[in-house]
C-alpha positions as CSV (number, residue, x, y, z in Angstrom):
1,X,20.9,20.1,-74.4
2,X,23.9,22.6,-75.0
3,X,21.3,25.6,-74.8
4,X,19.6,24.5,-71.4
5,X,19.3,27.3,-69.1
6,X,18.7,25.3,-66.2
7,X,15.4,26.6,-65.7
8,X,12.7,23.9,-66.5
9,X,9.7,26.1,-65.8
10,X,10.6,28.0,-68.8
11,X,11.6,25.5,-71.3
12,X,9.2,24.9,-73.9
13,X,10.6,21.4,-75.0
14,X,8.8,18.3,-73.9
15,X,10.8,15.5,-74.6
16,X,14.3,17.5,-72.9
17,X,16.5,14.4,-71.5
18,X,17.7,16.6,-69.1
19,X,14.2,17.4,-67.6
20,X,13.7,15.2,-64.2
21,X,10.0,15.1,-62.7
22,X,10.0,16.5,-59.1
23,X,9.1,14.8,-56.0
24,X,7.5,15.9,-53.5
25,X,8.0,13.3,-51.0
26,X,9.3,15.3,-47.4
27,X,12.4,14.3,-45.9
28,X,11.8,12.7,-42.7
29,X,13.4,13.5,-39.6
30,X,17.2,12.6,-40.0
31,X,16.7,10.4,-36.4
32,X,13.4,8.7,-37.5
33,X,13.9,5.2,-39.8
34,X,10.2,3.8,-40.8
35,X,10.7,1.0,-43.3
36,X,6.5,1.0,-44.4
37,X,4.0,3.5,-44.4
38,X,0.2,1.8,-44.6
39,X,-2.2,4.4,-45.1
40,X,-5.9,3.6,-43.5
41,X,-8.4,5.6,-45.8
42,X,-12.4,6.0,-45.9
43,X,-14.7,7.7,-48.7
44,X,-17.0,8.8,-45.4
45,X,-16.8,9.4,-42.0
46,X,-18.6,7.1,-38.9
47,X,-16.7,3.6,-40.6
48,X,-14.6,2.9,-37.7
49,X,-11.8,3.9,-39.7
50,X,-9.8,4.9,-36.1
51,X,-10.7,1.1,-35.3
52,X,-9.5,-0.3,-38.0
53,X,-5.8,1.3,-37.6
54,X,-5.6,0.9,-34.0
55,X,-6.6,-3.3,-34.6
56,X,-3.9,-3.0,-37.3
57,X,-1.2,-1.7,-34.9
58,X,-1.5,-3.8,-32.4
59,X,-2.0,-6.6,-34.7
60,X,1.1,-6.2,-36.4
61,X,2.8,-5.2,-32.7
62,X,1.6,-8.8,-31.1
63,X,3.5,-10.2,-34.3
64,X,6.7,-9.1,-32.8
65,X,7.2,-5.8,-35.2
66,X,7.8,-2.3,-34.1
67,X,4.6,-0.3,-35.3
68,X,4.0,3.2,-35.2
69,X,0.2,5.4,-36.0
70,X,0.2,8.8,-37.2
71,X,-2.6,10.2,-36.3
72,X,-3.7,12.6,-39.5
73,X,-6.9,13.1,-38.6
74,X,-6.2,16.8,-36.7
75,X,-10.0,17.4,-36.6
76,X,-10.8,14.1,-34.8
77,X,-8.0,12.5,-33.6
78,X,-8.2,9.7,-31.7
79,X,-5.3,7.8,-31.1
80,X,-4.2,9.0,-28.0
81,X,-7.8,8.1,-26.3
82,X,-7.2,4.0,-28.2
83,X,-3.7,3.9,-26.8
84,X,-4.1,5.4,-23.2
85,X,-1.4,8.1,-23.9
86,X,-1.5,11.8,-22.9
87,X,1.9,13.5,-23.5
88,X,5.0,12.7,-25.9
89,X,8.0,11.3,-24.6
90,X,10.5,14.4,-25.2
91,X,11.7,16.5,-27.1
92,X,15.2,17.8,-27.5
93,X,17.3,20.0,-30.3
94,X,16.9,16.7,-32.8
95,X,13.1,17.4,-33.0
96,X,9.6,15.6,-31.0
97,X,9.7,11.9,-29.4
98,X,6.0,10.2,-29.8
99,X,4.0,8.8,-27.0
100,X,4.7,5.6,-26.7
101,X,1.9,2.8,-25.3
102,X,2.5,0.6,-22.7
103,X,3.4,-2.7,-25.6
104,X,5.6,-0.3,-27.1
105,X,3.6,1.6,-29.8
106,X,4.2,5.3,-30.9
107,X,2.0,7.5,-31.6
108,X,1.8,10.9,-32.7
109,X,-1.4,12.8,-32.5
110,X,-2.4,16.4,-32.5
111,X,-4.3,16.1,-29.0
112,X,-1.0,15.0,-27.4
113,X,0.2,18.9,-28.1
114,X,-3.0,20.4,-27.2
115,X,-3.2,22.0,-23.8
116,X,-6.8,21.2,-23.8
117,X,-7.6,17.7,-25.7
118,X,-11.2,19.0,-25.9
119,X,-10.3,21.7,-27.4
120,X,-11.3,22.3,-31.1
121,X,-8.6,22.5,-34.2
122,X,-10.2,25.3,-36.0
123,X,-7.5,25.7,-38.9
124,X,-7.9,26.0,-42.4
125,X,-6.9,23.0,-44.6
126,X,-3.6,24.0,-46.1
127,X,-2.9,24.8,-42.0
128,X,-4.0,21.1,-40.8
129,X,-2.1,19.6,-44.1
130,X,1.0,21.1,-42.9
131,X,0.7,20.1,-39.2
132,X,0.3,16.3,-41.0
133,X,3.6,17.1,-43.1
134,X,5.2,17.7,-39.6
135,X,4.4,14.9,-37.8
136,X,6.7,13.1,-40.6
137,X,9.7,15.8,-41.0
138,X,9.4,16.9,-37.4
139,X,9.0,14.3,-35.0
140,X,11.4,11.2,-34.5
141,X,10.3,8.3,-35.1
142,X,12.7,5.1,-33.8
143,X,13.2,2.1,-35.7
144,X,9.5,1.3,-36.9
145,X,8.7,-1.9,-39.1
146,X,4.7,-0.7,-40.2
147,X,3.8,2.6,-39.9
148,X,-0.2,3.3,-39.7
149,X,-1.5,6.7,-41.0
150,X,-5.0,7.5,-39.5
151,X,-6.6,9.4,-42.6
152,X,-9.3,11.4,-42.1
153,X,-12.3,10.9,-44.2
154,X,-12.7,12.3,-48.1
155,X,-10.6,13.3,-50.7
156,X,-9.4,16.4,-49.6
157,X,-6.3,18.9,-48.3
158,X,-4.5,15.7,-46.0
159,X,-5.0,12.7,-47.5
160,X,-3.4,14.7,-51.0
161,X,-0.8,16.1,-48.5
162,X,0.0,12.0,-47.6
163,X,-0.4,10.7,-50.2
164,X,2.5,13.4,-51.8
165,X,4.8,13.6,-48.9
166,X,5.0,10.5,-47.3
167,X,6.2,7.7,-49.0
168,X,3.1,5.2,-48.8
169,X,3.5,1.9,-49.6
170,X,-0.3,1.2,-49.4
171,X,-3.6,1.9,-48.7
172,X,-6.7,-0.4,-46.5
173,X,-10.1,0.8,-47.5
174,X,-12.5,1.0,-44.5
175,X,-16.5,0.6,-45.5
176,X,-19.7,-0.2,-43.9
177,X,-22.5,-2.3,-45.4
178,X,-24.6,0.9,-46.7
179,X,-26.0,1.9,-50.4
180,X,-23.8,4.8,-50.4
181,X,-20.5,1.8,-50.5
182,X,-20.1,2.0,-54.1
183,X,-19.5,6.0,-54.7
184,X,-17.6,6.2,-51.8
185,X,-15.1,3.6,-52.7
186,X,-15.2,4.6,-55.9
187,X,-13.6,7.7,-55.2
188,X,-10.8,6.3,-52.7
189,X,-9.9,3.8,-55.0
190,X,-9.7,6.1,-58.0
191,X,-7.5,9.1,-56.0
192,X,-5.0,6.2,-54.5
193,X,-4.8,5.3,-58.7
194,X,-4.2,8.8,-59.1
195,X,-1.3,9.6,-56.7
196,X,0.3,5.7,-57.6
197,X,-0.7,4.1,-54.7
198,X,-1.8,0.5,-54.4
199,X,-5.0,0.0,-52.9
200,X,-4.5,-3.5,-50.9
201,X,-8.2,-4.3,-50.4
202,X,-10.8,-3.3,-48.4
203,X,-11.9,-3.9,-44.9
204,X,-15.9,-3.9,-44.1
205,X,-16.7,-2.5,-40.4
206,X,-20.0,-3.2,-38.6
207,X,-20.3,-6.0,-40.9
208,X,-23.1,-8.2,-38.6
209,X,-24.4,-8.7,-35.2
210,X,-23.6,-11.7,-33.6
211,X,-26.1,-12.7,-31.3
212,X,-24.7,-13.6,-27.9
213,X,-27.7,-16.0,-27.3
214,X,-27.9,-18.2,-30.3
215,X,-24.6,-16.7,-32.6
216,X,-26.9,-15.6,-35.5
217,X,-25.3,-12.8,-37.4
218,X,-27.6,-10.5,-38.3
219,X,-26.9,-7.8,-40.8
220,X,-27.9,-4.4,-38.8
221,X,-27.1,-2.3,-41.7
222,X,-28.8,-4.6,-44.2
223,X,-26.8,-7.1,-47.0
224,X,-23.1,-6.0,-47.8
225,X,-23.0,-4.5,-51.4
226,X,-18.8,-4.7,-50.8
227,X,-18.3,-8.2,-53.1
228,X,-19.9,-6.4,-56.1
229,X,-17.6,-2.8,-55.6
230,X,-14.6,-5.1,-55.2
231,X,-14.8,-7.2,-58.3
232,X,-15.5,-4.3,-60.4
233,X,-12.2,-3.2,-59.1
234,X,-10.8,-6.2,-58.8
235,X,-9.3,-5.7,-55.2
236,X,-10.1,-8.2,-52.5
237,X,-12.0,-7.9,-49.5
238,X,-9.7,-8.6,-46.7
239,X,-12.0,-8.8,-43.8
240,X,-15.6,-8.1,-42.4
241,X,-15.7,-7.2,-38.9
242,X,-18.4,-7.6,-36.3
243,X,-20.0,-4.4,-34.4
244,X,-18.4,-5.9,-31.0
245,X,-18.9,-3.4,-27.7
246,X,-16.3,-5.1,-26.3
247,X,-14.1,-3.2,-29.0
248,X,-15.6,-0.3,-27.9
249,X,-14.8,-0.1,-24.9
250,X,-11.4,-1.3,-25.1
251,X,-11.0,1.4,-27.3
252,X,-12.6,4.1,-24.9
253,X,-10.7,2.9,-22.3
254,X,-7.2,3.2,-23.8
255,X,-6.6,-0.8,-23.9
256,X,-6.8,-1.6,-28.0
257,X,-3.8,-3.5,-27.5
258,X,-6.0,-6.1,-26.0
259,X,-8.3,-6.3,-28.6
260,X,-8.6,-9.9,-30.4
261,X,-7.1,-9.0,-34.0
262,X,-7.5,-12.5,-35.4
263,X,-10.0,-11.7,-37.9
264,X,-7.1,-9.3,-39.9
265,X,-4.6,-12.0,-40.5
266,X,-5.3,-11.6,-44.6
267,X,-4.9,-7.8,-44.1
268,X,-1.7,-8.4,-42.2
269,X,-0.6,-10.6,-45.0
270,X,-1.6,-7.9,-47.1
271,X,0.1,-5.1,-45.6
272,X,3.7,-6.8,-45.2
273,X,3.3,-7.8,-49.2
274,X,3.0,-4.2,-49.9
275,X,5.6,-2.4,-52.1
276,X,4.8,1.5,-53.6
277,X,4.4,1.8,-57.0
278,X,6.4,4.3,-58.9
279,X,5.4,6.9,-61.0
């Protein structure tokens, strides 16, 4: 338009060719080169969600790919304890290394910059949001295939922060077999449609109880309302995992590396089929 001013905030026109919507996708370190960003998301909090990523990582690392977790739950994190790491590699002029686990995967975690991991993150959102935003611009993150972001639960300050600066190819949906399934999804599923992001499927945690006497499953938190949720939707369920102490305690003990991830080969498919929407 020969009259433009430049100024698109003031322009009154709403079909100017010249107007371009804004991103707000961060730049990522110039060092770091992740080629996918898998987002693990949860309506509530107490799913296993931490689980979940940590099987997914090491799943995807026993496949022979270079995987990476962002740990952007600065309230709870986790990650470190799953892993077995304490400290990031380095840091230099160029910006922050991650830890890396003894198969080879890096992590990034606000307890790994804490001087005392017990100690509690009391910031504001918009404060936590923008520590999230750093562990993508900031830190340097080498040649990863699959990177998996550790949300933290709800709707809120982070996963918006995410889902707008990084560039997420997809997210897994974590759920339990309770009554409160069907609002809870509702509302994950509904924001990832808001901010353009596909919604792979959904992974149901503490699904049964296997006996270790007879192999009954029984179903500790009553019969799975997931199916029902997921054909309204019309997203898949990608897998239903047992409550197994062993994963427990692998995770406690820093060794999730070693858990047996068989039972996610459909997310795995899942997640490597993944492509971002635009828009």
């Amino acid at each position: 338009m020969s009259s433009c001013s430049g100024n698109c905030s003031t322009c009154s026109s709403s079909d100017c060719g010249d107007r371009k919507k804004e991103s707000l996708l961060a730049q990522p370190n110039p060092k770091s080169n992740v080629k996918k960003v898998i987002a693990i998301v949860s309506g509530k909090g107490g799913v296993g969600k931490s689980t979940v990523t940590a099987m997914l990582a090491a799943a995807m690392s026993k496949k022979g790919k270079r995987t990476a977790v962002l740990d952007a739950d600065i309230t709870g994190p986790s990650a470190p304890t799953a892993f077995g790491v304490n400290e990031c590699q380095g840091a230099n002029e160029d910006g922050l290394y991650p830890a890396l686990s003894n198969g080879g995967i890096q992590v990034m975690s606000i307890n790994l910059l804490l001087d005392d991991a017990s100690a509690p993150v009391v910031w504001r959102g918009p404060v936590i949001a923008g520590a999230v935003k750093q562990f993508w611009t900031d830190v340097i993150w080498e040649d990863v295939d699959y990177m998996f972001v550790d949300m933290p639960p709800g709707t809120g300050d982070v996963p918006l922060t995410v889902f707008q600066s990084l560039p997420v190819d997809g997210i897994v949906i974590v759920t339990s077999p309770q009554d409160l399934v069907s609002m809870i999804v509702s509302k994950a599923v509904k924001m990832a449609n808001m901010m353009h992001i596909p919604v792979l499927g959904f992974v149901e945690n503490y699904a049964y109880l296997e006996c270790p006497d007879c192999g009954k499953r029984i179903n500790v938190f009553g019969e799975s309302k997931l199916d029902a949720v997921a054909a309204e939707f019309g997203l898949p369920v990608l897998a239903r995992l047992p409550i197994d102490p062993k994963v427990a305690e692998c995770f406690d003990n820093g060794q999730m590396e070693s858990v047996n991830t068989d039972a996610l080969a459909d997310v795995l498919t899942a997640v490597e089929q993944a492509e971002r929407k635009l828009g």
